[in-house]
C-alpha positions as CSV (number, residue, x, y, z in Angstrom):
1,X,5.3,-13.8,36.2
2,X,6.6,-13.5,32.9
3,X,5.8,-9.8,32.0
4,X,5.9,-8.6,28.3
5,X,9.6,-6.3,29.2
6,X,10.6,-9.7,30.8
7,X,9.9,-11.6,28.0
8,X,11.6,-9.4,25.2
9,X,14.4,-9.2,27.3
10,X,14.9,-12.6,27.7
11,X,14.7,-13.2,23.7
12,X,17.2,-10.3,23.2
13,X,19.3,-12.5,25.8
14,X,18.8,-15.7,23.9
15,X,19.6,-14.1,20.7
16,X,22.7,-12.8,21.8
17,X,23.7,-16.5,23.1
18,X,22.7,-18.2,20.2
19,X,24.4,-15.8,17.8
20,X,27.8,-15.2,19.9
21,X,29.3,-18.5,18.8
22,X,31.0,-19.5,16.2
23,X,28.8,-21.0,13.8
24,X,27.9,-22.2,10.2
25,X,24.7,-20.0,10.1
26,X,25.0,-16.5,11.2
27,X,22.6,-13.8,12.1
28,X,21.8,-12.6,8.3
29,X,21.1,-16.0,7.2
30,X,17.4,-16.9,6.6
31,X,15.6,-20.1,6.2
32,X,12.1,-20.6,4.0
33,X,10.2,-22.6,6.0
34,X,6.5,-23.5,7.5
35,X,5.9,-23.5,10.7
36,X,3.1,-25.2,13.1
37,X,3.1,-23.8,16.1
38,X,1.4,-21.9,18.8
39,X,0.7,-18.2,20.4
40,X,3.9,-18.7,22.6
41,X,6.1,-19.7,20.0
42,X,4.6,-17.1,17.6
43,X,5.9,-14.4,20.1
44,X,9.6,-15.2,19.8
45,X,9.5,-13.8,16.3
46,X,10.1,-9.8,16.6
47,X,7.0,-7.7,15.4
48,X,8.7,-6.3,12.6
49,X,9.8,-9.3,11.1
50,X,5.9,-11.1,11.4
51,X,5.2,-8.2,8.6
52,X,6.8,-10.1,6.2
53,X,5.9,-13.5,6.5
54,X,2.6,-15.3,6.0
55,X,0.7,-15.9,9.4
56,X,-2.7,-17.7,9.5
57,X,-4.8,-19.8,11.9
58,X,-4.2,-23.6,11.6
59,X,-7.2,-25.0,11.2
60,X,-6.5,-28.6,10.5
61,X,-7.7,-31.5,12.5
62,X,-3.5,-31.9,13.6
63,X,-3.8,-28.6,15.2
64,X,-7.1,-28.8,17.0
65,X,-5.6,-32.7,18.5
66,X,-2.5,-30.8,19.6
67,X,-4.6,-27.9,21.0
68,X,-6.4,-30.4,23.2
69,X,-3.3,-31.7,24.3
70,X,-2.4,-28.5,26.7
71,X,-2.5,-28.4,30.1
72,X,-5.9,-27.1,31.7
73,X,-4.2,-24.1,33.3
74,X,-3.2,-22.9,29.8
75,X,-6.1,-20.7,27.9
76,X,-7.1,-22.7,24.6
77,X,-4.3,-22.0,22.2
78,X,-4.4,-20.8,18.7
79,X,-2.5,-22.6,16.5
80,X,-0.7,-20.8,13.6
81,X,0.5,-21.5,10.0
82,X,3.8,-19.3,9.5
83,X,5.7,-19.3,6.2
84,X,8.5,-17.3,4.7
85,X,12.0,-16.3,5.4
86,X,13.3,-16.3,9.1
87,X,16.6,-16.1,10.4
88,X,18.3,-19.2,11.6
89,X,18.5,-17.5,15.3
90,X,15.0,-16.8,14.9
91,X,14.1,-20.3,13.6
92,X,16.2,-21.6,16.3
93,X,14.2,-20.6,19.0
94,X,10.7,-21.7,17.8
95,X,12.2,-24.7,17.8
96,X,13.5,-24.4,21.9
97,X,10.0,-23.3,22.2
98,X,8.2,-26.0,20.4
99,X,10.4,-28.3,22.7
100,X,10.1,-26.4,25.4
101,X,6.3,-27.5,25.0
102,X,6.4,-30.9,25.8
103,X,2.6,-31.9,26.0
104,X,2.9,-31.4,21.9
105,X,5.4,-33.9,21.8
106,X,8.2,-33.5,19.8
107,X,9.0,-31.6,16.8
108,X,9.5,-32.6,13.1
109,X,11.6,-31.0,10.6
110,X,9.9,-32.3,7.0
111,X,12.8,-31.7,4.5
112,X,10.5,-33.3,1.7
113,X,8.0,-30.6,1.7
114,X,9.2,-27.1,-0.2
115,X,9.2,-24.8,1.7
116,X,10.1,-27.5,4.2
117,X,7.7,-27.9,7.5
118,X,8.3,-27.6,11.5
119,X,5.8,-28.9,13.2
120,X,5.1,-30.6,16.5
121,X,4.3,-34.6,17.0
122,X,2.6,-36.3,19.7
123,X,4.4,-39.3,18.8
124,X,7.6,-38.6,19.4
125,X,9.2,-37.4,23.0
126,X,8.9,-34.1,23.8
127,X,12.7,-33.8,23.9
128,X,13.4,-35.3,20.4
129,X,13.4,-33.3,16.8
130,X,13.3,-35.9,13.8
131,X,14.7,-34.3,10.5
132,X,13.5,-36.5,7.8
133,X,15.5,-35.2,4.6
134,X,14.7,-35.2,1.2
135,X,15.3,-39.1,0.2
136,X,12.9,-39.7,3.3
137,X,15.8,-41.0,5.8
138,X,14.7,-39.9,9.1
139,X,17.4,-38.6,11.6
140,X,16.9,-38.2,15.3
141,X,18.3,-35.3,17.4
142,X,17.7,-34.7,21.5
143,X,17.1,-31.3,22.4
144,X,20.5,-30.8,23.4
145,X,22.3,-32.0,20.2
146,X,20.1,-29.3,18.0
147,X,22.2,-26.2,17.5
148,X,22.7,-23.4,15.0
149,X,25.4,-25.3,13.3
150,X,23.0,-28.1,12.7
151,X,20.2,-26.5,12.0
152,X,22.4,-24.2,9.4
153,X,23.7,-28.3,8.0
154,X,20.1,-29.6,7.5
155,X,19.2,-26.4,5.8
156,X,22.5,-25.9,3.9
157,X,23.1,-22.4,4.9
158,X,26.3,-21.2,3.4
């Protein structure tokens, strides 16, 4: 049973991994971006940072299809809308999550959109991110190829 000490010590665990490489992104880089995603994915961000970005309830058709999608032992999840500055670990492990979450399908990074958009897609496999940049080329990632020093590339962190 994941209890909530189990769970924050697992994401001070997987923040320590993710940030103890060597990297293009490191910890005090931050990324704009809007996020789709749900409850569980919400909860990877730390409390203190959620103050400063904008969190809403996703009430588009997208979400309510993807909500459907979850397994039947799973309470009816909310879908949220979350924009502003996170830090690449931080945007990092949504991502995991959102893959993690494989009845969504897999993930989408929109470069085209400002700020740009994360969100799950049923159409894709739930172990796959597609970037599509700004000229609309779309690139395709497994789970296991999509790191900090990518992530860091797509989003040009210096």
């Amino acid at each position: 049973m994941l209890t909530r000490r189990r769970f924050h010590i697992i994401t001070f665990l997987m923040g320590a991994k993710i940030s103890s490489g060597t990297a293009i992104a490191q910890q005090g880089d931050t990324l704009t971006v809007q996020i789709h995603v749900d409850e569980s994915v919400r909860a990877v961000i730390p409390p203190i940072v959620q103050r400063n970005l904008k969190i809403e309830p996703d009430q588009s058709e997208e979400a309510k299809d993807l909500a459907r999608r979850s397994p039947p032992e799973r309470a009816v999840p909310i879908r949220f809308v979350i924009t502003g500055a996170i830090a690449v670990p931080v945007v990092l492990q949504m991502i995991r999550e959102a893959l993690r979450q494989t009845y969504y399908g897999g993930v989408v990074i929109d470069m085209r959109s400002q700020p740009p958009s994360v969100r799950s897609d049923p159409k894709i496999p739930g172990n796959m991110v597609f970037v599509i940049d700004t000229s609309g080329t779309t690139t395709r990632y497994t789970s296991g190829q999509f790191s900090m020093e990518l992530l860091g590339s797509l989003f040009k962190v210096k």
